[in-house]
DRENDO-1510 file (C-alpha; in Angstrom, 1 decimal, always signed):
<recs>
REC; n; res; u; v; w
REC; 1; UNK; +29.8; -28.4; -5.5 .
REC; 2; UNK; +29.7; -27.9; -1.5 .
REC; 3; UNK; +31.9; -24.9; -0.8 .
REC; 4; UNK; +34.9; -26.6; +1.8 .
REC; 5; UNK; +36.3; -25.1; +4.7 .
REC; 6; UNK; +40.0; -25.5; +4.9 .
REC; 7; UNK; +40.4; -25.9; +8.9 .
REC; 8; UNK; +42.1; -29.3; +9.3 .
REC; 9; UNK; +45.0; -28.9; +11.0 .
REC; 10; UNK; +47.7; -31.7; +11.6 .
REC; 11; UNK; +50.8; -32.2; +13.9 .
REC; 12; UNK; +53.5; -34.2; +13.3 .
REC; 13; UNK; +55.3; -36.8; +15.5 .
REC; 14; UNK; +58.7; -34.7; +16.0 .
REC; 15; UNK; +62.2; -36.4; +16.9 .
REC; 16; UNK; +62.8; -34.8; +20.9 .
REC; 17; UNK; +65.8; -33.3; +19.8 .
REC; 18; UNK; +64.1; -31.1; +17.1 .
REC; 19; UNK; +61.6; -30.4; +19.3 .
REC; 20; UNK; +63.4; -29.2; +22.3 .
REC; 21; UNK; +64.9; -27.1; +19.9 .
REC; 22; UNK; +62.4; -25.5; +18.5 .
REC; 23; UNK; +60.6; -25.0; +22.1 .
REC; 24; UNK; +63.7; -22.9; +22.3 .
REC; 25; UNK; +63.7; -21.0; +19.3 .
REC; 26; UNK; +60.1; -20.5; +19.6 .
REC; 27; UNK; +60.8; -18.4; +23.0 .
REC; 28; UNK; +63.4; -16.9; +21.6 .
REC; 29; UNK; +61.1; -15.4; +19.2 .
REC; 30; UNK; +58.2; -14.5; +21.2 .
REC; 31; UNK; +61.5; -12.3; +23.5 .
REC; 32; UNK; +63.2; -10.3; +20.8 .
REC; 33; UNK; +60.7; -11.3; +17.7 .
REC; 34; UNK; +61.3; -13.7; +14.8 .
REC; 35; UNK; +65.2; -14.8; +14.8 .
REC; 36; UNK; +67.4; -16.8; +12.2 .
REC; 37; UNK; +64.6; -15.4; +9.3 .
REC; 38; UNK; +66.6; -15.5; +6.2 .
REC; 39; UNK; +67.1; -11.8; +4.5 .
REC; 40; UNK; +67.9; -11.4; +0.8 .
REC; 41; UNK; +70.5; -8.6; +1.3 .
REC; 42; UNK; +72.6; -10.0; +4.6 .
REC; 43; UNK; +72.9; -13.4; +2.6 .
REC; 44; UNK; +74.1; -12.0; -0.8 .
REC; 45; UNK; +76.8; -10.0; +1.6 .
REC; 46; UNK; +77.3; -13.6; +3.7 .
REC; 47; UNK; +77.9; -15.4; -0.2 .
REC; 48; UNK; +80.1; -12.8; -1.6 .
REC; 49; UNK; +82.3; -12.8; +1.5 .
REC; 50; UNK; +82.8; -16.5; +1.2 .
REC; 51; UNK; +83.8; -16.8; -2.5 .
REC; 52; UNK; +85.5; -13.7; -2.5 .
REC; 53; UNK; +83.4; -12.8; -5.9 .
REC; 54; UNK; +81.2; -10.0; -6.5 .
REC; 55; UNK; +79.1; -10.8; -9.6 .
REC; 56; UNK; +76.2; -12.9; -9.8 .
REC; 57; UNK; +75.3; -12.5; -13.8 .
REC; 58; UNK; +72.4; -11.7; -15.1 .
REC; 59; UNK; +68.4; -11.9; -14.5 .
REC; 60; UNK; +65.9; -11.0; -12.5 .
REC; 61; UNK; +66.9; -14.0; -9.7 .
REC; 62; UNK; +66.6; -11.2; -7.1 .
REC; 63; UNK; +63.0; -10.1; -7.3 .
REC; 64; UNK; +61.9; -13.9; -7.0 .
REC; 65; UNK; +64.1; -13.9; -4.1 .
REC; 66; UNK; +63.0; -11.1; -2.1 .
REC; 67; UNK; +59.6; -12.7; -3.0 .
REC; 68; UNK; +60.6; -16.2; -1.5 .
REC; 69; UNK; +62.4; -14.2; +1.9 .
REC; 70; UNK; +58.8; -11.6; +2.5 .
REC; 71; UNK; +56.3; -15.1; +2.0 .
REC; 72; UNK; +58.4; -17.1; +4.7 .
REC; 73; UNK; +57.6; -13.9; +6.5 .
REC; 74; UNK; +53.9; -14.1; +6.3 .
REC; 75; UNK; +53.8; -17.3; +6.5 .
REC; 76; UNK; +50.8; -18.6; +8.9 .
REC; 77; UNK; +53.1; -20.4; +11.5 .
REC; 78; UNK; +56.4; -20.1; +12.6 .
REC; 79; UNK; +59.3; -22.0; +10.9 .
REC; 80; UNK; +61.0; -25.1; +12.7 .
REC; 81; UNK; +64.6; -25.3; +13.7 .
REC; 82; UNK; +65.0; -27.3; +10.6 .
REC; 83; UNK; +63.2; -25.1; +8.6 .
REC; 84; UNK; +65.4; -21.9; +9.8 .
REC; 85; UNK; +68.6; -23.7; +8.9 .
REC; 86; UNK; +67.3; -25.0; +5.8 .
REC; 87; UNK; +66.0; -21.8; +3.8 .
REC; 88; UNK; +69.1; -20.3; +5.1 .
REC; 89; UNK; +71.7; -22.7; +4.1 .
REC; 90; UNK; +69.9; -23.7; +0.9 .
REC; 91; UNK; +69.6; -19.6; -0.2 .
REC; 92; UNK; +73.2; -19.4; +0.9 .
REC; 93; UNK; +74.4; -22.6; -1.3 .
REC; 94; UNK; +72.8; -21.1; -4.3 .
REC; 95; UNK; +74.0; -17.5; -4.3 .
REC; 96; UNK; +77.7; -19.1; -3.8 .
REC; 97; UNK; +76.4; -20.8; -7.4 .
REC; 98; UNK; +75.5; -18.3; -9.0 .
REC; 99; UNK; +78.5; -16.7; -8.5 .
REC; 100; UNK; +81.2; -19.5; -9.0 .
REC; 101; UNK; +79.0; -20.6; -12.3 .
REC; 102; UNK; +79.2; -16.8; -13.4 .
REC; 103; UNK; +83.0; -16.6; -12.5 .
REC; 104; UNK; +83.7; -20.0; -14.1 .
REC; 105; UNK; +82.3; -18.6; -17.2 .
REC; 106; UNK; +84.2; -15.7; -17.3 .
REC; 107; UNK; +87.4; -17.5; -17.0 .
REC; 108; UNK; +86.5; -20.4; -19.6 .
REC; 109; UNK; +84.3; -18.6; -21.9 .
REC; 110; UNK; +84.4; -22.1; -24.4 .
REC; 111; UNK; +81.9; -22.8; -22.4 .
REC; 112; UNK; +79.7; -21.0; -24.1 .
REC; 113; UNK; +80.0; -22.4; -27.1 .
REC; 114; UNK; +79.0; -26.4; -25.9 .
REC; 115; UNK; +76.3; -27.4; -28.0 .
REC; 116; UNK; +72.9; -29.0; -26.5 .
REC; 117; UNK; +72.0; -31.5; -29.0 .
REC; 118; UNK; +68.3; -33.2; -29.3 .
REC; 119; UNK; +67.8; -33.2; -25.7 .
REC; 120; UNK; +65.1; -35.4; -24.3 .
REC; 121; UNK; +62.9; -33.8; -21.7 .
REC; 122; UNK; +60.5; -36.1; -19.4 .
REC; 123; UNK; +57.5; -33.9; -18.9 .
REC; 124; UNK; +54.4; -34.6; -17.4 .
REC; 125; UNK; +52.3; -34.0; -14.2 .
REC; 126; UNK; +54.6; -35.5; -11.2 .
REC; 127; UNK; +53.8; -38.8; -9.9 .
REC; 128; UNK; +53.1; -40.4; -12.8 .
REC; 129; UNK; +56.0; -42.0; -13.5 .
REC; 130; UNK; +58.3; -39.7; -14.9 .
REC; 131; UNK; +61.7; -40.9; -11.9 .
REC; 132; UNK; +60.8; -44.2; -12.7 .
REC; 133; UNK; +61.0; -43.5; -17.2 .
REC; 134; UNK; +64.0; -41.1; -16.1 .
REC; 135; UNK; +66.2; -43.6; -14.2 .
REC; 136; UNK; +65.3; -46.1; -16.4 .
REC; 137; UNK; +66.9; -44.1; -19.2 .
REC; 138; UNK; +69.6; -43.2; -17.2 .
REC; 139; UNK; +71.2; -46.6; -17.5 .
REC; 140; UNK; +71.8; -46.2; -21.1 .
REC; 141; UNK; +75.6; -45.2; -21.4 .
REC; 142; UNK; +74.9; -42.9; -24.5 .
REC; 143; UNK; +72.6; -40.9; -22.2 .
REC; 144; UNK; +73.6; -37.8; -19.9 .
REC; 145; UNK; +71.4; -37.5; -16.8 .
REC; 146; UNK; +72.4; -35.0; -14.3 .
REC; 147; UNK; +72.6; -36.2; -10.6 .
REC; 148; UNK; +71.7; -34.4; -7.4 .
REC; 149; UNK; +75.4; -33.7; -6.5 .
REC; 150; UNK; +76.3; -31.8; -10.1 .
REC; 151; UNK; +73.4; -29.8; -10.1 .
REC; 152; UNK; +73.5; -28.5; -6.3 .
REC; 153; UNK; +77.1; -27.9; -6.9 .
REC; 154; UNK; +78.0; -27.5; -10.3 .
REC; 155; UNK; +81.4; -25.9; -10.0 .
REC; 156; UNK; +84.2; -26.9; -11.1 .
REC; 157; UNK; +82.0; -29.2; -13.6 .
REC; 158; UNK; +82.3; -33.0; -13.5 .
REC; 159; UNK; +85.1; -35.0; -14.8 .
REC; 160; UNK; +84.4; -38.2; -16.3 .
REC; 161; UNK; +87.2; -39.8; -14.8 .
REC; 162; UNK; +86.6; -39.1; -11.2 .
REC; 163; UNK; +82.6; -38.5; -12.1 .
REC; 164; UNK; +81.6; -41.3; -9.6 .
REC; 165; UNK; +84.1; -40.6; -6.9 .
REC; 166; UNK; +84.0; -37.0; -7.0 .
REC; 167; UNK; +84.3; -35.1; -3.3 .
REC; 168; UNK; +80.8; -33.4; -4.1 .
REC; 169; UNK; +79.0; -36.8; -3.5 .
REC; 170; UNK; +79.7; -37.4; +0.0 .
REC; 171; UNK; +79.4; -33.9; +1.0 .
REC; 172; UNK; +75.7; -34.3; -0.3 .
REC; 173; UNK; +75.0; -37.6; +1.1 .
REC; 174; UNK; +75.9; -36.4; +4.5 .
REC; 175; UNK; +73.4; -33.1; +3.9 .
REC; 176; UNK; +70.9; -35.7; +2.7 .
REC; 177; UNK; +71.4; -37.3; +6.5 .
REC; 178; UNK; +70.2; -34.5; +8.1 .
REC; 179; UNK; +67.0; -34.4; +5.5 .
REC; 180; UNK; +66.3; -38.2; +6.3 .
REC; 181; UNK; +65.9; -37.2; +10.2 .
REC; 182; UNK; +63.5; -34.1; +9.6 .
REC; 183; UNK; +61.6; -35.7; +6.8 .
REC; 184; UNK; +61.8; -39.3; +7.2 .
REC; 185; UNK; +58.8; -40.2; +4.9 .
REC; 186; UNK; +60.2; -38.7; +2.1 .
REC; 187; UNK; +62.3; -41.8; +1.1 .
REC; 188; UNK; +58.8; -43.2; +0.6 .
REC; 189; UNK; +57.7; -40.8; -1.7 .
REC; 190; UNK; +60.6; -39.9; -3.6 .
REC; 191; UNK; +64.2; -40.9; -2.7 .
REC; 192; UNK; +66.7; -38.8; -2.7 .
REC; 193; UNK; +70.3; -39.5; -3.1 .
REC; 194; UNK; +73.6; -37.8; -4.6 .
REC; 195; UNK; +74.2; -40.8; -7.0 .
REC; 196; UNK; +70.8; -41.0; -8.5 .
REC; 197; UNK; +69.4; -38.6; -11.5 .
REC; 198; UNK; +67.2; -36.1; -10.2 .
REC; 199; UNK; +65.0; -33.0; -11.6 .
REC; 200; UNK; +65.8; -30.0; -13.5 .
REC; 201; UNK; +63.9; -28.2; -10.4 .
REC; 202; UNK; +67.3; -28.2; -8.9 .
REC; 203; UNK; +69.1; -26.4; -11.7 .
REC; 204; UNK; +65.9; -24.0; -11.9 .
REC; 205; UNK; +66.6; -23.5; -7.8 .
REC; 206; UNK; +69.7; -21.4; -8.6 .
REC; 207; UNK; +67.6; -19.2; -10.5 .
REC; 208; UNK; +65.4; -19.1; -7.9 .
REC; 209; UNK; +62.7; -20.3; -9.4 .
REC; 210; UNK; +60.5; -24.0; -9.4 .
REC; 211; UNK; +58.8; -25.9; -6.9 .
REC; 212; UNK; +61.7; -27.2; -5.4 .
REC; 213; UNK; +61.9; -24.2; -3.3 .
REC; 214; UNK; +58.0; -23.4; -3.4 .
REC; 215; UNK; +56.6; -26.7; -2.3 .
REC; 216; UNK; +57.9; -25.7; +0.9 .
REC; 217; UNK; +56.4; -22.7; +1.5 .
REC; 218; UNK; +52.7; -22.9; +2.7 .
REC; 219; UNK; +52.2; -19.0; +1.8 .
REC; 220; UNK; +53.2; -19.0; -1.9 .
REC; 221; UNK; +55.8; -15.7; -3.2 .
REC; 222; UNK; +53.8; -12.9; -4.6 .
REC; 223; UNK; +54.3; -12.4; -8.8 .
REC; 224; UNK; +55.2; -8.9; -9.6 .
REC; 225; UNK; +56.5; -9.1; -12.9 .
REC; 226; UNK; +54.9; -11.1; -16.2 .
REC; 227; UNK; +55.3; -14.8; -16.1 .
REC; 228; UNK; +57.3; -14.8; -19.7 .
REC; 229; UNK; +60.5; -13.0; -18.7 .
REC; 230; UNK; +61.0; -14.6; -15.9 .
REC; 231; UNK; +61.1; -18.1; -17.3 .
REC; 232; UNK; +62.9; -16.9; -20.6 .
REC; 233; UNK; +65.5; -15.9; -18.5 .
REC; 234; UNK; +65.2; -19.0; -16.1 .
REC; 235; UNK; +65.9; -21.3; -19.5 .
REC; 236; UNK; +68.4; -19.1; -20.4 .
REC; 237; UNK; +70.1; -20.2; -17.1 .
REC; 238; UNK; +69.2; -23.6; -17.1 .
REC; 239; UNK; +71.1; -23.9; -20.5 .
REC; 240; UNK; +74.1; -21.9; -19.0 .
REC; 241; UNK; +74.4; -24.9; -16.6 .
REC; 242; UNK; +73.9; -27.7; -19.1 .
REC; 243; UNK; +76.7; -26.2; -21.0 .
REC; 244; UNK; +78.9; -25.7; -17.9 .
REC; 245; UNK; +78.7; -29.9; -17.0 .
REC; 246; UNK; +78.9; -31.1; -19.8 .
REC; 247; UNK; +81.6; -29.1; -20.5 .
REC; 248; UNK; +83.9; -31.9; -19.1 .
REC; 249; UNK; +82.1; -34.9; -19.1 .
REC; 250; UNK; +79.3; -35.5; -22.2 .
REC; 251; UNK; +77.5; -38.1; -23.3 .
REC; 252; UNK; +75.3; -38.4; -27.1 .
REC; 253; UNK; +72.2; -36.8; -25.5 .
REC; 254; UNK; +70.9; -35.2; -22.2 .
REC; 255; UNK; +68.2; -36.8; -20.5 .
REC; 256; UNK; +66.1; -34.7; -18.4 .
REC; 257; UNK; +63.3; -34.4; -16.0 .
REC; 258; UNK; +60.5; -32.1; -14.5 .
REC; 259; UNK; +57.5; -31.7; -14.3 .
REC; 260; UNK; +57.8; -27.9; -14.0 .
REC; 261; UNK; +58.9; -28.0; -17.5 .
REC; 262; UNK; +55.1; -28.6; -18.0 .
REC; 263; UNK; +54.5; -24.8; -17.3 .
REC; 264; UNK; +57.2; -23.2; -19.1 .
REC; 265; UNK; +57.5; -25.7; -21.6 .
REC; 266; UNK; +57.1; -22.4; -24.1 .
REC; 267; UNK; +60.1; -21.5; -23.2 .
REC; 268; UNK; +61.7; -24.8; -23.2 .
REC; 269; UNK; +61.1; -25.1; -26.8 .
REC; 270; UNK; +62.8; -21.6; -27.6 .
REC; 271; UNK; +65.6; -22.4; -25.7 .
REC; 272; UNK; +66.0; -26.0; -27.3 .
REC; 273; UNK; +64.1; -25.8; -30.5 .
REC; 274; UNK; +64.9; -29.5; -31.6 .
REC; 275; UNK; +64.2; -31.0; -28.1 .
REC; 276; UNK; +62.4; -34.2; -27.9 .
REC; 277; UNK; +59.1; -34.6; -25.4 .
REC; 278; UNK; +58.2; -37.4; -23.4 .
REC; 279; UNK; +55.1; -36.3; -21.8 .
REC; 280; UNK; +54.3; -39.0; -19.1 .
REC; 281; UNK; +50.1; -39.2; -18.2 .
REC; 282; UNK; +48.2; -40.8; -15.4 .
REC; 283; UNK; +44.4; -40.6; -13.9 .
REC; 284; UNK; +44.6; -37.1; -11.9 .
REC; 285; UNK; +42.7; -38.9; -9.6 .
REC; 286; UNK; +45.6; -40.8; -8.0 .
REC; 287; UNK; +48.1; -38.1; -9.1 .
REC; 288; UNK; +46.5; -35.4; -7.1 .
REC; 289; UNK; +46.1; -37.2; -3.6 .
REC; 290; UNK; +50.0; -38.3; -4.2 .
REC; 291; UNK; +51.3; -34.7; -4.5 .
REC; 292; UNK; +49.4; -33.9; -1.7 .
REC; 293; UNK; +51.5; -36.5; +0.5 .
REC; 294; UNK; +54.6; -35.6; -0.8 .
REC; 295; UNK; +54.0; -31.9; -0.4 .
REC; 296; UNK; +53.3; -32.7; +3.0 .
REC; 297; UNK; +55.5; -34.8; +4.1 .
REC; 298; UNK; +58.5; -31.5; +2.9 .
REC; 299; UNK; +56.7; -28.8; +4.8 .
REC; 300; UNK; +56.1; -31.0; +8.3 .
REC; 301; UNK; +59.7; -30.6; +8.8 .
REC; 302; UNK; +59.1; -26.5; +8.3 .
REC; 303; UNK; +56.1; -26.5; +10.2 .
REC; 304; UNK; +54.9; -27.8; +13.6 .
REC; 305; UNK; +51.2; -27.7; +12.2 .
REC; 306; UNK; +49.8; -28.2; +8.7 .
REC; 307; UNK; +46.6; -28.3; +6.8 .
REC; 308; UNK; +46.1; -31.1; +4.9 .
REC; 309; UNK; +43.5; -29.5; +2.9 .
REC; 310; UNK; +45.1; -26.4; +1.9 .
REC; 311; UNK; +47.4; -28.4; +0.7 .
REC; 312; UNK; +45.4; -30.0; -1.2 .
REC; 313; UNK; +43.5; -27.2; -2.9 .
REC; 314; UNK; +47.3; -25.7; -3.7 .
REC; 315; UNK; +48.0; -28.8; -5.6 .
REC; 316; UNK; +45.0; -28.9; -7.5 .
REC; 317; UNK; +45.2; -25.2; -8.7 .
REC; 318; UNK; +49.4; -25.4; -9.5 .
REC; 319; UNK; +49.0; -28.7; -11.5 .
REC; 320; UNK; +45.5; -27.7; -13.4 .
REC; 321; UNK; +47.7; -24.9; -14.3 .
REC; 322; UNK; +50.9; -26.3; -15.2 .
REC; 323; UNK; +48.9; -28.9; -17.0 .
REC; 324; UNK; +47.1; -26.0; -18.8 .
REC; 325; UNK; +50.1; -24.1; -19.9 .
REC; 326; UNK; +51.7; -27.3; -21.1 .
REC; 327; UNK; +49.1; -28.0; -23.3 .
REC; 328; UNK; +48.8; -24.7; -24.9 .
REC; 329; UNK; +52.4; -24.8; -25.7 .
REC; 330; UNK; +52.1; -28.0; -27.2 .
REC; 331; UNK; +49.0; -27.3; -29.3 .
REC; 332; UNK; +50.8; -25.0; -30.5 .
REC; 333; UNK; +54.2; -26.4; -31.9 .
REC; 334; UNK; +52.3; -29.2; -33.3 .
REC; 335; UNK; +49.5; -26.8; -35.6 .
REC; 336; UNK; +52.7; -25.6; -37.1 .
REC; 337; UNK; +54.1; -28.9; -38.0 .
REC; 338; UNK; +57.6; -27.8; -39.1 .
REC; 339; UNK; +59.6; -27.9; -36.0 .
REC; 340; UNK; +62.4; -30.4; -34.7 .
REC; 341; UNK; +60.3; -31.0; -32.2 .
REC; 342; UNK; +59.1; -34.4; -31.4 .
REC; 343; UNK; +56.8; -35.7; -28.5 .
REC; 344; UNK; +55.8; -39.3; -27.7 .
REC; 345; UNK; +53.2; -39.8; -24.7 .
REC; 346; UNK; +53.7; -42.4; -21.9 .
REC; 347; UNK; +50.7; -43.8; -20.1 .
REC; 348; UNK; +51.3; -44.4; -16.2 .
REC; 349; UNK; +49.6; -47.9; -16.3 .
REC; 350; UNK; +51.6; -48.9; -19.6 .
REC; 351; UNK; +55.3; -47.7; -18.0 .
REC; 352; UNK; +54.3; -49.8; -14.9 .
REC; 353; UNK; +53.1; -53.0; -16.6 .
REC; 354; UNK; +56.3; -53.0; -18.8 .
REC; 355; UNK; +58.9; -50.7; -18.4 .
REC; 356; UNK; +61.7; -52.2; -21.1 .
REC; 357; UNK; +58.9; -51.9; -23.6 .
REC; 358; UNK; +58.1; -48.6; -22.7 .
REC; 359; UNK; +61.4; -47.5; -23.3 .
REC; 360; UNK; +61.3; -49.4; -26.2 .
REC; 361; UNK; +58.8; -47.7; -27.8 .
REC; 362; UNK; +60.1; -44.1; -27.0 .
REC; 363; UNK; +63.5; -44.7; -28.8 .
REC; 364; UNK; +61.6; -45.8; -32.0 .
REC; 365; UNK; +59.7; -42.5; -31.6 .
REC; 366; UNK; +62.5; -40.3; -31.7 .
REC; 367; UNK; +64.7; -42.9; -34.0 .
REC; 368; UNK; +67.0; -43.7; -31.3 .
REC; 369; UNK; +69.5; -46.7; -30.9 .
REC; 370; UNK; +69.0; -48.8; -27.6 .
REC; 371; UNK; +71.4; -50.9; -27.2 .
REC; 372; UNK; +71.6; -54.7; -25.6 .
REC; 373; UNK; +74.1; -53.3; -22.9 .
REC; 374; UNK; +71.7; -50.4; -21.9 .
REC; 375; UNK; +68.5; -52.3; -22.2 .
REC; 376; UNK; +70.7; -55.3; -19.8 .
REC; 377; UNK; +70.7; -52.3; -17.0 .
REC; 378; UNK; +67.7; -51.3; -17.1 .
REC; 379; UNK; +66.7; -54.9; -16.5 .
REC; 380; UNK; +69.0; -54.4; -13.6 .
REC; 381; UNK; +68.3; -51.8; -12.5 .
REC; 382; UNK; +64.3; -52.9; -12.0 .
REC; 383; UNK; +65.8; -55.7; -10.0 .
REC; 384; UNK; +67.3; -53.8; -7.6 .
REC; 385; UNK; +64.7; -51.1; -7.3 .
REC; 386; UNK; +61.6; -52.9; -7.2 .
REC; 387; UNK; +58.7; -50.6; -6.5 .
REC; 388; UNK; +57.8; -49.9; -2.6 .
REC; 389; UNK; +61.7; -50.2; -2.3 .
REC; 390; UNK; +60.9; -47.7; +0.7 .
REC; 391; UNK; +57.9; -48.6; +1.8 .
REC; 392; UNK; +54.4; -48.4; +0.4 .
REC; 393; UNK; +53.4; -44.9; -0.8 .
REC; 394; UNK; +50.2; -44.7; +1.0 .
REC; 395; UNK; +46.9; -41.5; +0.1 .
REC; 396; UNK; +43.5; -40.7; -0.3 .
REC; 397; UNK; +41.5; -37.8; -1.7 .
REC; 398; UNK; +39.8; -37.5; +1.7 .
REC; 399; UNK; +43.1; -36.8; +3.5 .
REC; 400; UNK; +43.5; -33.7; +1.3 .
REC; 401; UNK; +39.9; -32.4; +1.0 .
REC; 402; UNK; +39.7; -33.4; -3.2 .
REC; 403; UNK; +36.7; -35.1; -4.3 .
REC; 404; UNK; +36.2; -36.2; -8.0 .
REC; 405; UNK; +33.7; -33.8; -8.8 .
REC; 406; UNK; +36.3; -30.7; -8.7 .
REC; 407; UNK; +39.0; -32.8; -10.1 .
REC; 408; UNK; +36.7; -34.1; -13.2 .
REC; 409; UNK; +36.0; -30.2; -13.2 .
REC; 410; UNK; +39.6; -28.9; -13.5 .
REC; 411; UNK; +41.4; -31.7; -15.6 .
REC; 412; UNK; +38.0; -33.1; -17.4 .
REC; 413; UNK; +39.5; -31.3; -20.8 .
REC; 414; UNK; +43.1; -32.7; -20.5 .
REC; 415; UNK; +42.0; -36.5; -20.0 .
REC; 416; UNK; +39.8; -36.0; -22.9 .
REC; 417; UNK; +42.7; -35.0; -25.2 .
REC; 418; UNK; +44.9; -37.7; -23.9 .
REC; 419; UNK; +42.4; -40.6; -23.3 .
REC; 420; UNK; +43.4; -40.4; -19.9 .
REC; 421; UNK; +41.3; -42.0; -17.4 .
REC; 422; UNK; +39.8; -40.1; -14.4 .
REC; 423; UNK; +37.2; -41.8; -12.5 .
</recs>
């Protein structure tokens, strides 16, 4: 294969008052050197002084942390306005987390002792389908799907009573406004709203870890410890917080989404030994190119320049891999043959064609009950979300360097397995 040079470089149409800003900040910088550049210790001394606690429980959160705070450092262009505010606010929002979840605890140790029943888990590379499969289950009352609001501020947990009129959902929408402005092609790609069920990536963010934080970094965090303590612990967390909102408001089953659950789905299955897999699948070939766009349409709000083709080589090598570790963890669990564990694939093309029979068919895999009421709103729910709601998603392998020679290369083994097309 022709070695490619990753030159490409691409600006982005900028609203003028971001820009003027940032013409601003960016002289600022070149006078007294890089200002408003978030630091680990000065924003664990800013979050303590706001809640008034001190302890932040347990893990190694700080290490990926300082990681995150030196690669925004080296990173190969300056941060935006936007981006500034963002990593700080965002940092800042999860440290005051960490430590109302760990004080909530303490005071209401029951907690503890929720159960997390059968959980279903929507796994899968992303854009293949798994927010369509995941709001599409979310419409089934005896299902739990946590929404963007809960998970970016899970404290005090949810009430069901007030659970669709609770303060937290405005407060989010109106953050959301400001994310709409910077990054107004992101509806396209994947829409955001406080109201809707969203990714475990957000519940993994307060242990800082997952590509929510990463996608938006275009020089990725140094690893300095083993992969498998870091992600034990990162489960461990993630249950902590399943146990904390459904502590007040729970439902038969969770429902939940990520596709980074595709790399530590290992630990997934220690954590939740009798969890049930929906492992979604689509031609990398259209999967690849589509990452690339939403990737890129995050980081031109943090960046005045981009490369559309770095990008694009990123994408291939974290999916190959993520796709890699799934499928070692799954091989495994299923030579044993003895676990609780159950998985049913989804095909892209399959889910698209006919969503109410795709559902269909994953209830009768895991011996579920779907009932007339839920399968009615899912019905109605495709009504009012027809696809291209936002505007047509629109990508190419050329816009992102990727031909279908490395691609057939990287994933050639995983179609194989899964019948998956890929040309």
């Amino acid at each position: 294969m022709q070695e490619r040079t990753l030159s490409k470089k691409v600006r982005r149409h900028k609203p003028k008052l971001l820009a003027m800003a940032d013409r601003i900040l960016y002289l600022l910088d070149r006078i007294f050197g890089p200002v408003m550049m978030p630091e680990s210790e000065k924003l664990i001394k800013k979050a303590r002084k706001k809640t008034g606690l001190h302890d932040l429980g347990e893990g190694d959160f700080r290490e990926r942390l300082d990681n995150i705070c030196e690669a925004l450092r080296e990173e190969p262009s300056p941060l935006t306005l936007f981006g500034r505010y963002a990593w700080n606010g965002d940092i800042l929002d999860i440290l005051m987390n960490r430590l109302q979840i760990q004080k909530y605890v303490t005071d209401h140790p029951e907690v503890l002792q929720q159960e997390i029943c059968k959980p279903v888990f929507i796994i899968g590379l992303p854009r293949t389908g798994t927010t369509l499969l995941h709001r599409l289950l979310a419409q089934d009352p005896a299902n739990r799907t946590p929404q963007l609001w809960e998970m970016t501020d899970p404290v005090p947990p949810p009430e069901r009573a007030t659970y669709q009129t609770d303060r937290r959902i405005r407060e989010c929408n109106a953050y959301k406004l400001l994310d709409d402005y910077a990054m107004p092609a992101l509806k396209q790609r994947h829409d955001l709203d406080a109201c809707l069920p969203d990714e475990c990536i957000f519940l993994m963010a307060n242990a800082f870890a997952g590509p929510h934080l990463t996608m938006r970094l275009k020089t990725q965090p140094r690893e300095t410890r083993p992969l498998e303590p870091d992600l034990a612990l990162v489960y461990k967390f993630h249950k902590l917080q399943l146990q904390l909102l459904q502590s007040k408001y729970a439902a038969d089953r969770w429902v939940l989404k990520s596709p980074f659950h595709l790399t530590g789905l290992k630990w997934l299955l220690q954590t939740y030994p009798d969890a049930h897999i929906i492992q979604t699948h689509r031609n990398p070939l259209k999967v690849l190119p589509s990452m690339g766009s939403l990737t890129q349409s995050i980081q031109t709000a943090y960046h005045d320049d981009i490369n559309p083709e770095a990008i694009g080589e990123m994408t291939a090598d974290s999916l190959a891999a993520s796709l890699r570790h799934g499928m070692e963890a799954r091989l495994a669990v299923e030579s044993h043959g003895d676990t609780d564990v159950r998985f049913c694939d989804v095909y892209y093309e399959d889910l698209v064609a006919d969503p109410i029979q795709t559902v269909r068919r994953v209830y009768d895999a895991f011996g579920m009950a779907l009932s007339d009421e839920a399968v009615r709103r899912m019905r109605d729910h495709l009504d009012e979300n027809p696809q291209h709601k936002h505007g047509k998603h629109h990508y190419s392998l050329e816009m992102f360097g990727l031909d279908t020679e490395m691609i057939r290369e990287r994933f050639g083994s995983s179609c194989e397995h899964f019948g998956i097309e890929c040309d």
